[in-house]
N, CA, C and O of each residue as an XYZ file, in Angstrom:
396
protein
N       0.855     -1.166      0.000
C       0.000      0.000      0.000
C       0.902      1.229      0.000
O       1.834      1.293      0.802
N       0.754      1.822     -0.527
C       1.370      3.078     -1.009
C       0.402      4.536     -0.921
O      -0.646      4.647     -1.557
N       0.864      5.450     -0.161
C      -0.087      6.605      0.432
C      -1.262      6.406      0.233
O      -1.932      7.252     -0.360
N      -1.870      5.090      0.736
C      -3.126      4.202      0.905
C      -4.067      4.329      0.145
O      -5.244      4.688      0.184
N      -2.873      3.740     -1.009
C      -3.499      3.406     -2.105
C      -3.216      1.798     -2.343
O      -2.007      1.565     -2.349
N      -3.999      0.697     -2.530
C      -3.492     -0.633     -2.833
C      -3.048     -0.847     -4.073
O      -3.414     -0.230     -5.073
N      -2.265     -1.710     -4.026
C      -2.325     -2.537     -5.619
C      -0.716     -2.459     -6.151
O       0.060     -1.523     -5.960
N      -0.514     -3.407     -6.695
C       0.881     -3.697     -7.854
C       1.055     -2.014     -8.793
O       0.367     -1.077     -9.197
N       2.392     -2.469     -8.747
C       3.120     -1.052    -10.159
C       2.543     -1.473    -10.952
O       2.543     -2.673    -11.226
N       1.552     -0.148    -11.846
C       1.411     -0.339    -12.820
C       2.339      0.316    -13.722
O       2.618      1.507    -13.584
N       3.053     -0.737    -15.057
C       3.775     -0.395    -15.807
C       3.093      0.332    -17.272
O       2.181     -0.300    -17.805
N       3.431      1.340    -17.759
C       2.703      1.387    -19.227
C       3.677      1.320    -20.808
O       4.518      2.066    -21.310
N       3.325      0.603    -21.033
C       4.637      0.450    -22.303
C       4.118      0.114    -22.938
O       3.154     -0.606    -22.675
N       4.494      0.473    -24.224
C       3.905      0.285    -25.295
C       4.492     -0.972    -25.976
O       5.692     -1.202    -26.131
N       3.104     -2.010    -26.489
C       3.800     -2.907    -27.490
C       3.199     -2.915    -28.295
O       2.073     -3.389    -28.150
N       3.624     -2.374    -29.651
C       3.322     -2.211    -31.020
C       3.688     -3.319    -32.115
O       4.465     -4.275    -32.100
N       2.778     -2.780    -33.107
C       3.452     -3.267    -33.907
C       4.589     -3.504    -34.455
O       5.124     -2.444    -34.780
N       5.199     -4.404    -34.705
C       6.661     -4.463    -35.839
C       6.725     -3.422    -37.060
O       6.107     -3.498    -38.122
N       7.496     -2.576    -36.704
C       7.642     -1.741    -38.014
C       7.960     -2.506    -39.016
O       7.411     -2.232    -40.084
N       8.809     -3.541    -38.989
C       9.776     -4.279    -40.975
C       8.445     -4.152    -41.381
O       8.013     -3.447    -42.292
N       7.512     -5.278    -40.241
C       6.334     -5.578    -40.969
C       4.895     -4.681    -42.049
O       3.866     -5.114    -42.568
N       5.495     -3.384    -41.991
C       4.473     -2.253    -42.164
C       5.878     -1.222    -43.109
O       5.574     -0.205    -43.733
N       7.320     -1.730    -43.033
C       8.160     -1.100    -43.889
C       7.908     -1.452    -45.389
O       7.977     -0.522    -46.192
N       7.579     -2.903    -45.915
C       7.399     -3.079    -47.336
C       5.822     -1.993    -47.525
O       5.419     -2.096    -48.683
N       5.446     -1.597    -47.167
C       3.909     -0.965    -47.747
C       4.428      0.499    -48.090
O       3.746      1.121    -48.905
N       5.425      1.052    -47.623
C       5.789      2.082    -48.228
C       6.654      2.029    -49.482
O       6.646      3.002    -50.236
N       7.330      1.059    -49.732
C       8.028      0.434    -50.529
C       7.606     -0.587    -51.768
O       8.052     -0.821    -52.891
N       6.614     -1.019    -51.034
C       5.675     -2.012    -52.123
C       5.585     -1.323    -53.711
O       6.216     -2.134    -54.388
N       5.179     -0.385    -54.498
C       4.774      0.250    -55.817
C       6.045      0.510    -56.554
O       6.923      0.890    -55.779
N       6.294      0.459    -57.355
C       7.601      0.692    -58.447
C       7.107      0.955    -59.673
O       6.382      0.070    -60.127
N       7.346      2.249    -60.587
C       7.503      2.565    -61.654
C       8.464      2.137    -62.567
O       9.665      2.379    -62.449
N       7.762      1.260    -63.828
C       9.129      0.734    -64.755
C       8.887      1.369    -66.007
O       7.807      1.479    -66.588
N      10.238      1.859    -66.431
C      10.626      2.271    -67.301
C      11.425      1.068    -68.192
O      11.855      0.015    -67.720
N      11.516      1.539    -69.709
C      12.178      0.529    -70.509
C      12.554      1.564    -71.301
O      11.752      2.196    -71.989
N      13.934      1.820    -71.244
C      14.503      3.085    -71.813
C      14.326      4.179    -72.011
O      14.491      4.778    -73.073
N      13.831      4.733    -70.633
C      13.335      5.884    -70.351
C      11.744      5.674    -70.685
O      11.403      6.701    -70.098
N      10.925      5.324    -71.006
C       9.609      5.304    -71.375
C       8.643      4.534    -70.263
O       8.751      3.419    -69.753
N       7.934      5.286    -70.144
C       6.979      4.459    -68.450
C       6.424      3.598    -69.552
O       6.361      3.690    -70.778
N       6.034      2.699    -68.614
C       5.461      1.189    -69.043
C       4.245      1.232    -67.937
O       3.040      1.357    -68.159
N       4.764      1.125    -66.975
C       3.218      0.485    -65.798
C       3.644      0.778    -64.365
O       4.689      1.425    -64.302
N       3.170      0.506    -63.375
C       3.409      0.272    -62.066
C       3.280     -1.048    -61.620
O       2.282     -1.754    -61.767
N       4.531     -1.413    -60.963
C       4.736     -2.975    -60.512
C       4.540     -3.060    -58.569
O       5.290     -2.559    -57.731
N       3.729     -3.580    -58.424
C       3.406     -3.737    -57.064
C       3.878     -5.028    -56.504
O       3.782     -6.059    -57.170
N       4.389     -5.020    -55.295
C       4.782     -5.840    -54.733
C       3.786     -6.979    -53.770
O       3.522     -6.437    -52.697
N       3.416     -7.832    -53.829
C       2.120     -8.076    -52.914
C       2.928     -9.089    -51.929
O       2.734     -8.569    -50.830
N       3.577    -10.029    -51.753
C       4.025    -11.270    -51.105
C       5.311    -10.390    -50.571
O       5.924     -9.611    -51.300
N       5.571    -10.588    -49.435
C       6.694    -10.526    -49.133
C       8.346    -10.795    -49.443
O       9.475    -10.443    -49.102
N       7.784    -11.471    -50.129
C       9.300    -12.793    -50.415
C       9.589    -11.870    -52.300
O      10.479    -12.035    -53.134
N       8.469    -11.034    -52.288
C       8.663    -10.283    -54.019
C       9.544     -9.427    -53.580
O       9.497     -8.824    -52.508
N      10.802     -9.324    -54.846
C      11.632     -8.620    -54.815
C      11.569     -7.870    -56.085
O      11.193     -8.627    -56.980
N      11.844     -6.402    -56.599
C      11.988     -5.409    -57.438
C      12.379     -5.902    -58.901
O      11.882     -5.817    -60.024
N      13.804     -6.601    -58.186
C      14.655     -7.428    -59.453
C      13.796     -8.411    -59.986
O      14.508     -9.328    -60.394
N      12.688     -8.639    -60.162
C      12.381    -10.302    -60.042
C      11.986    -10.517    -61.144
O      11.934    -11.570    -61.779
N      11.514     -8.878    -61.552
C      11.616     -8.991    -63.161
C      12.633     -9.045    -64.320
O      12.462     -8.769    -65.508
N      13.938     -9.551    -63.550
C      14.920     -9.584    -64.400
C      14.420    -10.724    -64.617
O      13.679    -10.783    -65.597
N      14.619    -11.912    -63.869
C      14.224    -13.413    -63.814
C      12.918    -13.303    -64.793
O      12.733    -14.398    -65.323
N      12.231    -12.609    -65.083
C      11.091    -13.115    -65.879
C      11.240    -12.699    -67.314
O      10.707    -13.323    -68.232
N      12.111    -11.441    -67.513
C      12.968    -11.005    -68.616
C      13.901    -12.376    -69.300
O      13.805    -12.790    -70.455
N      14.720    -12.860    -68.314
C      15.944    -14.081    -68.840
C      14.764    -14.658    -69.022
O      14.397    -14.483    -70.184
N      13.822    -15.417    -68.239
C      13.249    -16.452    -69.052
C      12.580    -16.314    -70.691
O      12.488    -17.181    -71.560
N      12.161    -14.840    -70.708
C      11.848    -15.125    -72.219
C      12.308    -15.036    -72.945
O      11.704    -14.960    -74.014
N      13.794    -14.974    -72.902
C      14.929    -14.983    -73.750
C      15.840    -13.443    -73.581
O      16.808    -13.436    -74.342
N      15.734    -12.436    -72.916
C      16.341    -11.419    -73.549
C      17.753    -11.700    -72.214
O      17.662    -11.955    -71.014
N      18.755    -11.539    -72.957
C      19.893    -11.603    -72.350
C      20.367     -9.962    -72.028
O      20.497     -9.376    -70.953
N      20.553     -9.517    -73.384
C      21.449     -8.130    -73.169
C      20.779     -6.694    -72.563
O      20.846     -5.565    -73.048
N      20.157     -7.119    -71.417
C      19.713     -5.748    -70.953
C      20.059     -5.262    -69.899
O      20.423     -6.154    -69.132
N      20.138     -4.165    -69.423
C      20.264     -4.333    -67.928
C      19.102     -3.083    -66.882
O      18.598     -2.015    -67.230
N      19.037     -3.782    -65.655
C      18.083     -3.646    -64.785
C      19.306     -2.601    -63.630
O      20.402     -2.816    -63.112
N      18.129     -1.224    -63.671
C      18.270     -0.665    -61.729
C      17.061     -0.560    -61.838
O      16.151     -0.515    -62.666
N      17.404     -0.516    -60.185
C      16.492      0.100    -59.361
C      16.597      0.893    -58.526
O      17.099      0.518    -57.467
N      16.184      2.242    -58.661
C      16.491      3.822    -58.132
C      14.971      3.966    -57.494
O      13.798      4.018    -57.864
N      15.778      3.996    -56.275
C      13.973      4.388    -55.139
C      13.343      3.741    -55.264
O      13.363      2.620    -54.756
N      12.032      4.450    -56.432
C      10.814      3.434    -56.575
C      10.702      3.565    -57.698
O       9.491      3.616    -57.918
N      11.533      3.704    -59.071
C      12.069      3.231    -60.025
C      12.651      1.929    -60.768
O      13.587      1.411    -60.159
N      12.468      1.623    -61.353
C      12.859     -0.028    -62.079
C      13.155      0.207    -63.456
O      12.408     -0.151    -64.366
N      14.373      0.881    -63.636
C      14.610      1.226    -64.877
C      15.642     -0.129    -66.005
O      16.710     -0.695    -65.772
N      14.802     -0.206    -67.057
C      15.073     -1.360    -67.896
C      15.753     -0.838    -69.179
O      15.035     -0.208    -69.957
N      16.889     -1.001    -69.454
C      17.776     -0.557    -70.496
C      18.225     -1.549    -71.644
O      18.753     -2.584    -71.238
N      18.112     -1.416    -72.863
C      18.201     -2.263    -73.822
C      19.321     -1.928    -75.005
O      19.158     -0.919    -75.691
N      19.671     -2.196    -75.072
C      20.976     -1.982    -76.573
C      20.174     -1.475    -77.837
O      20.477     -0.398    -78.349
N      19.085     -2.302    -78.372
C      18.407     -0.941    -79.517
C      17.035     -1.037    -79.281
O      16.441     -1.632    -78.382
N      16.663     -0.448    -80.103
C      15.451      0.175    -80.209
C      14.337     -0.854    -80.546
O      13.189     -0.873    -80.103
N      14.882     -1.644    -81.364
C      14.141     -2.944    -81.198
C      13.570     -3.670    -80.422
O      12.369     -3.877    -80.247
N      15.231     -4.412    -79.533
C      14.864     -4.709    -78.134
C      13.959     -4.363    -77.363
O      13.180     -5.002    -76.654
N      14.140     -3.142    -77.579
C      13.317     -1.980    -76.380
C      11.638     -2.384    -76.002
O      10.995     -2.558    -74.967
N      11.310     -2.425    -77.732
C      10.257     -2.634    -77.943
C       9.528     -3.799    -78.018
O       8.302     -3.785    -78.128
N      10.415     -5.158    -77.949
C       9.962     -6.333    -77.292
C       9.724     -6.568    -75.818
O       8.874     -7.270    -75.270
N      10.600     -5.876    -75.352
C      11.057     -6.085    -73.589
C      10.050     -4.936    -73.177
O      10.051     -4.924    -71.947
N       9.268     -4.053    -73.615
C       8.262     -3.212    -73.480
C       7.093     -4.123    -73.157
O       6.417     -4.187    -72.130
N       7.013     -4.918    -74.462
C       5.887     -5.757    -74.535
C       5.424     -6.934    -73.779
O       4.319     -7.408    -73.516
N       6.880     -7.304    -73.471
C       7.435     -8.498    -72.382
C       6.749     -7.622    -70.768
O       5.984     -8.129    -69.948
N       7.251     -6.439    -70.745
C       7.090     -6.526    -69.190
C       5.327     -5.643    -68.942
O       4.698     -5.470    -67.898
N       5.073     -5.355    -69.995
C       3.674     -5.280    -69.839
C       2.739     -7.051    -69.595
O       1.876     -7.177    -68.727
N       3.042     -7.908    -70.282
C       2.356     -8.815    -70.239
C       2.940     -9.177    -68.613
O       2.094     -9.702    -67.889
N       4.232     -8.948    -68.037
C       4.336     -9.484    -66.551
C       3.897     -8.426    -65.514
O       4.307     -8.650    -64.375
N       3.167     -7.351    -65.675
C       2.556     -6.344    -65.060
C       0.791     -7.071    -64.946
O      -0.121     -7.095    -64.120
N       1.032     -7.521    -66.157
C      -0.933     -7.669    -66.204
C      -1.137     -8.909    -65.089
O      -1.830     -8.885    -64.072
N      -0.186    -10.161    -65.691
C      -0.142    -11.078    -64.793
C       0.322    -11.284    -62.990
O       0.190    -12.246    -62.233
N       0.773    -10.205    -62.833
C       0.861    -10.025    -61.356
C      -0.517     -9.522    -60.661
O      -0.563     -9.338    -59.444
């Protein structure tokens, strides 16, 4: 009893949520470009999805010579010509629709 008052310390602390867990939602959306030219917005939904992942879906349909950043929330896709460009355009629209 304490200046007759009864009862246990009450402690107050906060237990929150996990931030990591609430860090991909700011991070989740990415704008892709394919040589400078917007294409779509690529959203992340699963955890285990990574930015790059559309390189992996790029190699599988054959295109070797390109190369992939990713700046912020950017996904910029670079191709050797103009050709390319315009397959790997077409390529990552069809893996935008399917996500």
């Amino acid at each position: 009893m304490i200046n007759g008052i009864p009862g246990l310390p009450i402690f107050f602390g906060y237990i929150g949520e996990n931030e990591d867990a609430y860090a991909k939602l700011y991070e989740a959306q990415y704008e892709m470009f394919v040589n400078g030219d917007y294409v779509g917005d690529h959203t992340l939904y699963a955890e285990k999805e990574e930015a790059t992942d559309i390189a992996d879906f790029l190699e599988a349909q054959g295109f070797s010579h390109i190369e992939i950043d990713v700046e912020g929330d950017h996904i910029l896709i670079n191709c050797q010509t103009e050709k390319d460009a315009e397959r790997v355009e077409e390529a990552v629209k069809v893996f935008l629709h399917n996500r």
